[in-house]
LOKOL-150142 format. One line per field, with one value per atom (N, C-alpha, C, O): residue in one letter; atom name; z, y, x. Coordinates in Angstrom, 1 decimal, decimal comma, always signed. Layout:
code: [A ...]
site: [CA ...]
Z: [Z ...]
Y: [Y ...]
X: [X ...]
***
This chain:
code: [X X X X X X X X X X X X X X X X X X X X X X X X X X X X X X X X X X X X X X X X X X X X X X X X X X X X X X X X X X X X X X X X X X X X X X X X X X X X X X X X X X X X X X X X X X X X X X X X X X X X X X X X X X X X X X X X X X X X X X X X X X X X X X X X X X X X X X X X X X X X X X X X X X X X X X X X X X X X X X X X X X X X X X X X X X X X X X X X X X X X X X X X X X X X X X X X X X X X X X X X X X X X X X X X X X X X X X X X X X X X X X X X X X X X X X X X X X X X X X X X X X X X X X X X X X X X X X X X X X X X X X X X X X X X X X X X X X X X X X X X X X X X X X X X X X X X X X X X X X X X X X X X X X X X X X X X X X X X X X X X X X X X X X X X X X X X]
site: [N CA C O N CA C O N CA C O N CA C O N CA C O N CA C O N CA C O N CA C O N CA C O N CA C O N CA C O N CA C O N CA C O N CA C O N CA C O N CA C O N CA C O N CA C O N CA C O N CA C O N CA C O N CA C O N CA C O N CA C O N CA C O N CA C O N CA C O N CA C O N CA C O N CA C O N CA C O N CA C O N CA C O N CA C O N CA C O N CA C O N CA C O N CA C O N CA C O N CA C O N CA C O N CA C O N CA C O N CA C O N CA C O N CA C O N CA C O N CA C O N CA C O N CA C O N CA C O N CA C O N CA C O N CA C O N CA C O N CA C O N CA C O N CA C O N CA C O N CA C O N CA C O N CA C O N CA C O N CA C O N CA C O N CA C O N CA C O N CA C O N CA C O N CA C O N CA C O N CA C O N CA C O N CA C O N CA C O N CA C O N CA C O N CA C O N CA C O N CA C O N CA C O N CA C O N CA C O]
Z: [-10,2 -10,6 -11,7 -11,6 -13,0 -13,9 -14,1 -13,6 -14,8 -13,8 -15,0 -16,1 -14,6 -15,4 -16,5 -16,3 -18,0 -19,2 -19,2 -19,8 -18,4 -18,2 -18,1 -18,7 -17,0 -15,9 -17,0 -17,6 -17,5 -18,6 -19,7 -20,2 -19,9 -21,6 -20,9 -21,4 -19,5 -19,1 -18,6 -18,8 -18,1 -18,1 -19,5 -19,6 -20,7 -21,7 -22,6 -23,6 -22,1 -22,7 -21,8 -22,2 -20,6 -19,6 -20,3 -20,6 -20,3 -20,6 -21,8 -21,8 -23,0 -24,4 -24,6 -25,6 -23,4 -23,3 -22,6 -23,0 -21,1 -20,8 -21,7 -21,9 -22,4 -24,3 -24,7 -24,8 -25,1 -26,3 -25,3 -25,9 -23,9 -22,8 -23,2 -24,0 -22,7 -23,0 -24,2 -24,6 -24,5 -26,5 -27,0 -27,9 -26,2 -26,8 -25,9 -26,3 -24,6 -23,5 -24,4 -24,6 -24,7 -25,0 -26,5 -26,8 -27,1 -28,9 -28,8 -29,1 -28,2 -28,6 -30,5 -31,4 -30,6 -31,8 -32,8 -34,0 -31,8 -32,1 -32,8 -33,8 -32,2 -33,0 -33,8 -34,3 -34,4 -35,4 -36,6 -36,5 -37,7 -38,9 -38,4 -38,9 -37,3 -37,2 -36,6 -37,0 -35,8 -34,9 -35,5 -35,2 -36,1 -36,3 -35,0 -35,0 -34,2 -33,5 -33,9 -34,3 -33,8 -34,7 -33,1 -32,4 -32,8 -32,3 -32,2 -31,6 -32,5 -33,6 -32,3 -31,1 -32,8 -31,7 -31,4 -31,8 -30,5 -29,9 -31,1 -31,2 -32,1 -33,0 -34,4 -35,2 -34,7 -36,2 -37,0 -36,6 -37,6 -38,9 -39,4 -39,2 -40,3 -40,9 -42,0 -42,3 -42,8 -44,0 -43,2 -43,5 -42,5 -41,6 -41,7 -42,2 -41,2 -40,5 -41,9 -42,0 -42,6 -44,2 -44,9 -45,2 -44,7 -45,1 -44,3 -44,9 -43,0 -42,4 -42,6 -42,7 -42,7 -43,2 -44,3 -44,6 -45,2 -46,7 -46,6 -46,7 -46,2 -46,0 -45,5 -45,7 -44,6 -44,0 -45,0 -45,3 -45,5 -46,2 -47,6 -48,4 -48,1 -48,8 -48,9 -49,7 -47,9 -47,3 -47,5 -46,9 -48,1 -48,0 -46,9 -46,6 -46,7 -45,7 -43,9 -42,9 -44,2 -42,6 -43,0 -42,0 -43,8 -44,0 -43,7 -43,0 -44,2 -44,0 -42,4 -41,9 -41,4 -40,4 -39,6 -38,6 -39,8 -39,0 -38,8 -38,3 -39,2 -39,4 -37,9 -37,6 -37,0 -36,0 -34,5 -33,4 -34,9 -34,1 -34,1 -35,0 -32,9 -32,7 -33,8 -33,7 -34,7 -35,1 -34,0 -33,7 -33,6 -33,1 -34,1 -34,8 -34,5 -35,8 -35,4 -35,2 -35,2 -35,4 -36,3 -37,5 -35,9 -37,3 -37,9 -39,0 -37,0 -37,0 -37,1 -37,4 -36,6 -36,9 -36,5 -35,8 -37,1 -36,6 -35,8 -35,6 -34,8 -33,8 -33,7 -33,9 -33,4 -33,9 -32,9 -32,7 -32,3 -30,9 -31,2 -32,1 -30,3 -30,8 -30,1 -29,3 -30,6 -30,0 -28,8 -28,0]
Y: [+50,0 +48,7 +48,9 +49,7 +48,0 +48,0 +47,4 +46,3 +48,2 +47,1 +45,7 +45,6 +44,9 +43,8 +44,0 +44,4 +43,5 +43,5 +43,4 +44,2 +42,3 +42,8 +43,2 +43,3 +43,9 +45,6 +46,3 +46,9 +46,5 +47,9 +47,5 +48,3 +46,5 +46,8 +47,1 +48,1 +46,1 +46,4 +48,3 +48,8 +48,9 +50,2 +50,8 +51,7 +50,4 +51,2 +51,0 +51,6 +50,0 +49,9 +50,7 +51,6 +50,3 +51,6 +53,1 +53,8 +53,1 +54,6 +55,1 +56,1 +53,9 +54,1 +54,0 +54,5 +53,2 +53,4 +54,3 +55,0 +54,9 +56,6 +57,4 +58,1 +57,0 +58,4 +58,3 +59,3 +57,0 +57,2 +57,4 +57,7 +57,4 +57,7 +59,1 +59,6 +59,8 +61,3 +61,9 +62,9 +61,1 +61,1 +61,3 +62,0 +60,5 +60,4 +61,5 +62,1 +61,6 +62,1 +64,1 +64,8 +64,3 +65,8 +65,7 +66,7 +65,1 +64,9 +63,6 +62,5 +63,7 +62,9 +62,7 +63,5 +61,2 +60,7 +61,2 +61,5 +61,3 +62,0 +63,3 +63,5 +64,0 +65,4 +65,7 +66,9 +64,4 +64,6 +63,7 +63,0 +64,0 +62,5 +61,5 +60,5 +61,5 +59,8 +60,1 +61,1 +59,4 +60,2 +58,7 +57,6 +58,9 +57,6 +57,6 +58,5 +56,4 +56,5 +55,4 +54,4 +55,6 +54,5 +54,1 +54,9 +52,9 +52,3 +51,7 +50,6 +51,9 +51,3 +50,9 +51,2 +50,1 +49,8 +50,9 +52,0 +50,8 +52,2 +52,5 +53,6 +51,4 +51,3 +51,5 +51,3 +51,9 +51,7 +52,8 +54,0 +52,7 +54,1 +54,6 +54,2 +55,6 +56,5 +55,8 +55,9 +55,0 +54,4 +53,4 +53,6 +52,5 +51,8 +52,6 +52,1 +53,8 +54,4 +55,0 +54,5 +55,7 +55,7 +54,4 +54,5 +53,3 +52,2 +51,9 +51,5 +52,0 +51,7 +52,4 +52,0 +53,9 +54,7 +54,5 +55,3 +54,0 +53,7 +53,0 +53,4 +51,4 +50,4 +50,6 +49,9 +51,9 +52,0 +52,9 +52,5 +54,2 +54,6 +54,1 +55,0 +52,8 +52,4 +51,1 +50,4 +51,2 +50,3 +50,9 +51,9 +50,6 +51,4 +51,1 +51,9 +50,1 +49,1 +49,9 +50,0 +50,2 +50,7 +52,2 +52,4 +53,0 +54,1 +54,4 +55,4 +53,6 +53,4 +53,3 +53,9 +52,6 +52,4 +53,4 +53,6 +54,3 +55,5 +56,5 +57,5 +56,3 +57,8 +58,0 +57,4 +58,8 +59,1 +58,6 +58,9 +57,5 +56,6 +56,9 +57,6 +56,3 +56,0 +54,7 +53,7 +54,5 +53,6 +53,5 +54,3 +52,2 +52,0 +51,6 +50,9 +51,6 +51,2 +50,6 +51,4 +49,4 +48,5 +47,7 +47,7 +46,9 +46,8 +45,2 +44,7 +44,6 +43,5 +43,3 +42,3 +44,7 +44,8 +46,3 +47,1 +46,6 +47,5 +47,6 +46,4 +48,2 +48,3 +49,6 +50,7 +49,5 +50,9 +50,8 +49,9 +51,6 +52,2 +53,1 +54,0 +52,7 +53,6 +54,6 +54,6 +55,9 +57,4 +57,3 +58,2]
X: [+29,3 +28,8 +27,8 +26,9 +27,9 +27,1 +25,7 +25,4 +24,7 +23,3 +23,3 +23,9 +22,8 +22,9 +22,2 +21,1 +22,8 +21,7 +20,0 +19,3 +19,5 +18,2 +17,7 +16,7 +18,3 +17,2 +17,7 +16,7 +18,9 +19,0 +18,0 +17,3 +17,9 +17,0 +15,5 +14,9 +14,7 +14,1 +13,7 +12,6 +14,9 +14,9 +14,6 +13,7 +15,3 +15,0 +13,5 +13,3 +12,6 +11,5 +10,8 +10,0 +11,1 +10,2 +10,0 +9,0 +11,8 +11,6 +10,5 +9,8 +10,9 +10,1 +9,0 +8,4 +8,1 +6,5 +6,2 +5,2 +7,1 +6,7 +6,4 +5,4 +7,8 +7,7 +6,3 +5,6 +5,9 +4,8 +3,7 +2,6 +3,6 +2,5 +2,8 +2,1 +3,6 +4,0 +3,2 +2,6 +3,5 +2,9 +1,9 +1,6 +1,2 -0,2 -1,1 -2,1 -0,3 -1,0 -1,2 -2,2 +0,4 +0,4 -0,2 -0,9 -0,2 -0,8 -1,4 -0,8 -3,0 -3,8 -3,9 -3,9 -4,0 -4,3 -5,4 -5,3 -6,8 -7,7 -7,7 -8,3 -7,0 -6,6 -6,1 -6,1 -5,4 -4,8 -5,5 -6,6 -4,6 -4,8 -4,5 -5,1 -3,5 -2,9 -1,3 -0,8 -0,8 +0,4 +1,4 +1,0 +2,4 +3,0 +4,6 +5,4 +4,7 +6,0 +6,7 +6,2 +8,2 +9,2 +9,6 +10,1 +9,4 +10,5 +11,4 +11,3 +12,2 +14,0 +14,8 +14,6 +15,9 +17,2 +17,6 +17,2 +18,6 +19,4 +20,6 +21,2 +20,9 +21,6 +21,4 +22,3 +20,0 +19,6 +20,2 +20,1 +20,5 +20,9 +19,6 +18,5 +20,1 +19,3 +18,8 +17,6 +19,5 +18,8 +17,8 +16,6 +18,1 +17,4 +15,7 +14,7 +15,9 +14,9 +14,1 +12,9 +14,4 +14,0 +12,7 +11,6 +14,1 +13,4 +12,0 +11,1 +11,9 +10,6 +9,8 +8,6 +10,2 +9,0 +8,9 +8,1 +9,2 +8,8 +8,0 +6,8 +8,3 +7,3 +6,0 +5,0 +6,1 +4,8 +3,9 +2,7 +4,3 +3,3 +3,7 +4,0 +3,7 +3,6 +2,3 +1,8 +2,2 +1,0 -0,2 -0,4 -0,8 -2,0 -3,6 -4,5 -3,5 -4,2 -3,4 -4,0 -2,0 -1,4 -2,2 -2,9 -2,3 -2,3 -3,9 -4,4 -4,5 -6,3 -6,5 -7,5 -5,7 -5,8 -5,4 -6,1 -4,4 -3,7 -4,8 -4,4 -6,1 -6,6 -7,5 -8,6 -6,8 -7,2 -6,8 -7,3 -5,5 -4,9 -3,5 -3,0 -2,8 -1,5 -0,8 -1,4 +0,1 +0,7 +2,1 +2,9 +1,9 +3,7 +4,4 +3,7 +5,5 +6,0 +7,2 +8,1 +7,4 +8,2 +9,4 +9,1 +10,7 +11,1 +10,6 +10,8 +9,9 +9,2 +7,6 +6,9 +7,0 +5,9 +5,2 +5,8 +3,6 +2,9 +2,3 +2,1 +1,6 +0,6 -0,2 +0,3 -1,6 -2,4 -3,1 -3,9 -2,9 -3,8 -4,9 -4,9 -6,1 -7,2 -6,8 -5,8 -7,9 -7,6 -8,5 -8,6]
***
């Protein structure tokens, strides 16, 4: 029996905030310049993925912000976690 669309998307954000817990946990922000993570659909392509990293270090105001923090990178928006 298949779990219903909810619980699965619900399951798959779980899993993707574990990741970036994992993330931050083994490569604190602090240690670095700035740790950037893409959160994309399960479906996005490669140009897709291109394109958002463009937009992002094309930013220069996102790039001023990354320094010593987490960026979540979104296809609708950014988020910058302190270290």
């Amino acid at each position: 029996m298949s779990s219903p669309p909810t619980l699965e998307l619900t399951s798959r954000r779980l899993s993707r905030a574990i990741s970036i817990s994992l993330t931050v946990r083994n490569y604190p922000p602090a240690d670095y310049a700035g740790i950037v993570v893409l959160q994309l659909p399960d479906n996005a392509t490669a140009p897709q993925v291109v394109k958002l990293l463009e937009t992002f270090v094309r930013r220069e105001d996102w790039l001023a912000k990354l320094r010593l923090r987490l960026a979540i990178v979104e296809v609708w928006r950014v988020r910058f976690r302190p270290a």
